[in-house]
Backbone as CSV, one residue per row, in Angstrom:
resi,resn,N_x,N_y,N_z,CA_x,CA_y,CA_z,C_x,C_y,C_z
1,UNK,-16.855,110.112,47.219,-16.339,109.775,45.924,-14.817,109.692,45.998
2,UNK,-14.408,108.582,45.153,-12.520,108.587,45.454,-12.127,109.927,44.905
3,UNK,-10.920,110.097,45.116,-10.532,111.138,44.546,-9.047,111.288,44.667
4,UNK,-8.105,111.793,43.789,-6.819,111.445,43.677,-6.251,113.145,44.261
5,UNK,-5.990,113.875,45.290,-5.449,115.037,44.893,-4.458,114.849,44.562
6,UNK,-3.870,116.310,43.639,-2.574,117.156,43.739,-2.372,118.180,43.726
7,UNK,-3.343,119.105,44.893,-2.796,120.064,45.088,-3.762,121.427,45.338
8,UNK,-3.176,122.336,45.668,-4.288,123.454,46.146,-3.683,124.735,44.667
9,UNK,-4.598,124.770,43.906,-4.312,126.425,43.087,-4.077,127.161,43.538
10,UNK,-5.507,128.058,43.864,-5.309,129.170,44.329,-6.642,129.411,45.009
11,UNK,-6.913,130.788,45.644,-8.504,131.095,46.668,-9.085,132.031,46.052
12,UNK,-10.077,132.257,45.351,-10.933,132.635,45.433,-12.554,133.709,46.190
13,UNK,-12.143,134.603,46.643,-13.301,134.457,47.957,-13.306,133.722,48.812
14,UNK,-12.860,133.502,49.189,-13.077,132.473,50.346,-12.823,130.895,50.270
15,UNK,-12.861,130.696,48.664,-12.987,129.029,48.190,-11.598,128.876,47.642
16,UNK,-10.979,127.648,48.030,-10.038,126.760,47.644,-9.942,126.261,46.958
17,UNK,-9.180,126.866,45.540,-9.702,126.199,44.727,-8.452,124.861,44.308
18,UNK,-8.808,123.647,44.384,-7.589,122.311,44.287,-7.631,121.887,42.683
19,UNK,-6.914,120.902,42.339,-6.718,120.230,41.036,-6.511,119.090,41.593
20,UNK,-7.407,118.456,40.986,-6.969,116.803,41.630,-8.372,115.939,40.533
21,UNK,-8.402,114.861,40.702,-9.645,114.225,39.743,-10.272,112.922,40.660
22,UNK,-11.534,112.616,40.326,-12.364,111.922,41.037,-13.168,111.193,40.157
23,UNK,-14.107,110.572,40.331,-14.509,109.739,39.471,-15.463,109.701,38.720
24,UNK,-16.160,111.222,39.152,-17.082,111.805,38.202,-16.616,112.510,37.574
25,UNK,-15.428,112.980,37.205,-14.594,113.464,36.422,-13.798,112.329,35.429
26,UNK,-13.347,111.568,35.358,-13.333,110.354,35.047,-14.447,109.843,34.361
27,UNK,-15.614,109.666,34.538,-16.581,109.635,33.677,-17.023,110.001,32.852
28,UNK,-16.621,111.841,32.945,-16.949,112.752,32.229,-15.312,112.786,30.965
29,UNK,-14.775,112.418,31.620,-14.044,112.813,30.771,-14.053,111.360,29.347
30,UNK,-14.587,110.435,29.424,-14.834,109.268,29.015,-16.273,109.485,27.999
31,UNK,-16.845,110.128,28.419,-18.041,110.632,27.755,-17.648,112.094,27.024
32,UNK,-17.033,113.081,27.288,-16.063,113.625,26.326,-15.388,112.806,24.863
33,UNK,-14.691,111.974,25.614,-13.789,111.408,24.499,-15.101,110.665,23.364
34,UNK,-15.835,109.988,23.789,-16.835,109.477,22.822,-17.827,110.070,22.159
35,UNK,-17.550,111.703,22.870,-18.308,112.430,22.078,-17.061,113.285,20.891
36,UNK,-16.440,112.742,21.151,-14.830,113.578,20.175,-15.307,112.571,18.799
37,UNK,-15.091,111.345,19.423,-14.938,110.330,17.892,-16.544,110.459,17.650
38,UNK,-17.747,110.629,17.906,-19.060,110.835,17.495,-18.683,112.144,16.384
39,UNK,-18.148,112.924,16.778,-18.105,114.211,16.239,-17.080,113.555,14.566
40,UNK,-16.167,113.092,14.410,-15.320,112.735,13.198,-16.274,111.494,12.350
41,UNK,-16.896,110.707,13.049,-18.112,109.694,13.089,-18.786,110.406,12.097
42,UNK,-19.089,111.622,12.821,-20.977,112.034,11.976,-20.018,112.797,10.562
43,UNK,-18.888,113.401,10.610,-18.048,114.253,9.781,-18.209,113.070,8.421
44,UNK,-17.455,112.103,8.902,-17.357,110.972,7.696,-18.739,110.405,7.104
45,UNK,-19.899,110.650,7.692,-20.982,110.214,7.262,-22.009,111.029,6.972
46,UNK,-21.342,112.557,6.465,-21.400,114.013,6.098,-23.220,113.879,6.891
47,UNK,-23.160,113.936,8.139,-25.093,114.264,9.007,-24.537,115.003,9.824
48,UNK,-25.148,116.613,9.160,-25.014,117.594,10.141,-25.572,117.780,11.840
49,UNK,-26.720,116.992,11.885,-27.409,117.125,12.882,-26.844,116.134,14.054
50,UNK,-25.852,115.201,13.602,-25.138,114.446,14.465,-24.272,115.426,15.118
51,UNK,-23.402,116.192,14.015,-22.549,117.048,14.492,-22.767,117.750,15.513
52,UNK,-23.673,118.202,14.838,-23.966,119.562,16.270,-24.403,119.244,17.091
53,UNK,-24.893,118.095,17.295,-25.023,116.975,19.248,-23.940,116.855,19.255
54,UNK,-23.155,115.900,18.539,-21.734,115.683,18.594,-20.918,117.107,19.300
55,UNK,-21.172,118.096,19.155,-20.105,119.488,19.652,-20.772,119.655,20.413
56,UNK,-22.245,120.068,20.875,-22.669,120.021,21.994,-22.473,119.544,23.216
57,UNK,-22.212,117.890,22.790,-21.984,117.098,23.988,-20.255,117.121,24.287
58,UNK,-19.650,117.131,23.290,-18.210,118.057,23.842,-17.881,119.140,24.407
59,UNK,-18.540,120.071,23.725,-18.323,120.905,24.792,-19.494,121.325,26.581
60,UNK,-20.209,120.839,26.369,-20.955,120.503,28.135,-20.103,120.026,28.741
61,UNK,-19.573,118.536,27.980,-18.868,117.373,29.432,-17.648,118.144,29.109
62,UNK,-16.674,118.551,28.053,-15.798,119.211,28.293,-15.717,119.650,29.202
63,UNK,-16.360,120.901,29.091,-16.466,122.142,30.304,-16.416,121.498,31.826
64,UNK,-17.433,120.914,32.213,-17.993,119.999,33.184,-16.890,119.233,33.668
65,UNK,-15.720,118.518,32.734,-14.864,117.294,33.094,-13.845,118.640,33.918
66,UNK,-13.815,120.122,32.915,-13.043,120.804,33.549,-12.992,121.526,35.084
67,UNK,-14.358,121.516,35.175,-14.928,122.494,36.272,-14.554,121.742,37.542
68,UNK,-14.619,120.211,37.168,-15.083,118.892,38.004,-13.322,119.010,38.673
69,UNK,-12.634,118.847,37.831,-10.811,118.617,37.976,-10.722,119.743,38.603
70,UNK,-11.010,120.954,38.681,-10.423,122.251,39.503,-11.332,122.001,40.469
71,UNK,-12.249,121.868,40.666,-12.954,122.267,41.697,-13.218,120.910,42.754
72,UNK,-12.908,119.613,42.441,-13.466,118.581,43.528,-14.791,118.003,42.692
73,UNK,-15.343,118.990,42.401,-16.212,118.454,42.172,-17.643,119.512,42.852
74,UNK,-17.008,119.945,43.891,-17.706,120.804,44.812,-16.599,121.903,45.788
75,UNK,-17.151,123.605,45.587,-16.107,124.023,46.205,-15.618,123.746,47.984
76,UNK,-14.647,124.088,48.283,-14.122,123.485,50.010,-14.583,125.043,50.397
77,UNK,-15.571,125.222,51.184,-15.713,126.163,52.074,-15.301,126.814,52.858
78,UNK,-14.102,126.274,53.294,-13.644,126.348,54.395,-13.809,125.547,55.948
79,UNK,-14.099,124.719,56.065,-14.440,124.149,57.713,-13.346,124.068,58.490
């Protein structure tokens, strides 16, 4: 997967942990954002049950877009 680094954080146990973004992060973060305007979407068209998919799915890919940017995507083991 491409991937842009910049840089190493910090270690963990043993794991490295970098900041850099790739393109499943990029995705996610794209599916975030459309779940942001879903969320003001369902607000203006007062349907609770949108909402709360709507925050759901923000905060999963949130989390996920975040985990994805610190971590690679997958932690570096060491080799």
């Amino acid at each position: 997967m491409p991937f842009l680094d910049t840089g190493e954080l910090f270690e963990i146990g043993g794991i490295t942990i970098r900041i850099g973004i790739n393109a499943l992060a990029l995705l996610m973060i794209i599916v975030t954002a459309f779940s942001i305007w879903g969320i003001v979407g369902a607000l203006r068209a007062r349907n609770l049950l949108a909402v709360l998919m709507s925050i759901g799915a923000t905060l999963t890919f949130g989390f996920f877009t975040v985990a994805t940017i610190l971590t690679y995507g997958y932690p570096e083991l060491g080799a």
